[in-house]
C-alpha positions in Angstrom: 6.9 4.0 0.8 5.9 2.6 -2.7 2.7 2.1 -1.8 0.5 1.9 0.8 -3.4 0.3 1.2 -5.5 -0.6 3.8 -8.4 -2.7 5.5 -10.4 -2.7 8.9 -7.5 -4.1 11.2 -4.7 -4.0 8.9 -2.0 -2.1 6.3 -0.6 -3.1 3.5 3.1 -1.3 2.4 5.2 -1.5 -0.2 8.9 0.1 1.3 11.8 0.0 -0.4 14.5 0.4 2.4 18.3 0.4 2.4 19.5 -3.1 3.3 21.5 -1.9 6.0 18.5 -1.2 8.2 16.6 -4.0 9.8 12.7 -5.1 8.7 12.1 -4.5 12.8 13.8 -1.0 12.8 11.8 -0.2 9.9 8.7 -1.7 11.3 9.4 0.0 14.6 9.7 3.4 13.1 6.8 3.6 10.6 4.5 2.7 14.0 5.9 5.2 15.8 5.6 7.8 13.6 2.3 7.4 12.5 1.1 6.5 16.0 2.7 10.0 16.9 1.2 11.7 14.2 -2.8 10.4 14.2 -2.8 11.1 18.3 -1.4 14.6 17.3 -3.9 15.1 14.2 -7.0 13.3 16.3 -6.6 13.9 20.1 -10.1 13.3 20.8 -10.8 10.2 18.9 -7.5 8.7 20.1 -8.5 9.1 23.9 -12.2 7.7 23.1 -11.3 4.7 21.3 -7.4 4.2 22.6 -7.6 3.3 26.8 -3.3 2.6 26.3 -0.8 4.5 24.8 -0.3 2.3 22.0 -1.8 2.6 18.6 -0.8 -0.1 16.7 -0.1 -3.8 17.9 3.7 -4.7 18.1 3.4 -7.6 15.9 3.9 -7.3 11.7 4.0 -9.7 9.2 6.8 -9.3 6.5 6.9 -11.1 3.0 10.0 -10.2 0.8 8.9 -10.2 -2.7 11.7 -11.3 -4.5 12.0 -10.9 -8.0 8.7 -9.8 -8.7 7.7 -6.6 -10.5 7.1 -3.8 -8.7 3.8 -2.6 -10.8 2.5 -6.3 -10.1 3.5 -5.6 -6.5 1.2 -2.5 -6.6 -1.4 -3.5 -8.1 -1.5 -6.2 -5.6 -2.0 -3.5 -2.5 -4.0 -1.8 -4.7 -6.6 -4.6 -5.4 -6.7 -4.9 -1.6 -9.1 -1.6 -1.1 -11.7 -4.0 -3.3 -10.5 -7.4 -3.2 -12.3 -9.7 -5.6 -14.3 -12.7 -4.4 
């Protein structure tokens, strides 16, 4: 992970992955491990605000970014803590 910023209902990531692996499988594993990890690190707060299982939705949005720069890239996440109206 490049970088990484968030809002209320959503992430936004910057991963460099090896082209072999597929955008799902990458997807699938950064839920699951994070999913794993905040029900380990917050039991209690999981159980009160989680009724299922899951943690994250099992939809994504993916945007390849081409031949941009990579600093342009993060300062794009980065902008999106304070987004500018």
């Amino acid at each position: 992970m490049m970088e990484c910023s968030g809002e209320a209902d959503h992430l936004h990531l910057l991963v460099d992955f090896h082209p072999k692996h597929s955008i799902s499988a990458v997807a699938g594993s950064l839920k699951a491990a994070t999913s794993r990890m905040v029900k380990k690190e917050f039991p209690v707060e999981f159980a009160k605000w989680y009724s299922k299982q899951s943690f994250w939705s099992g939809s994504y949005y993916v945007a390849s970014s081409g031949g941009a720069p990579i600093e342009k890239l993060k300062e794009y996440i980065k902008s999106q803590d304070n987004p500018i109206d």
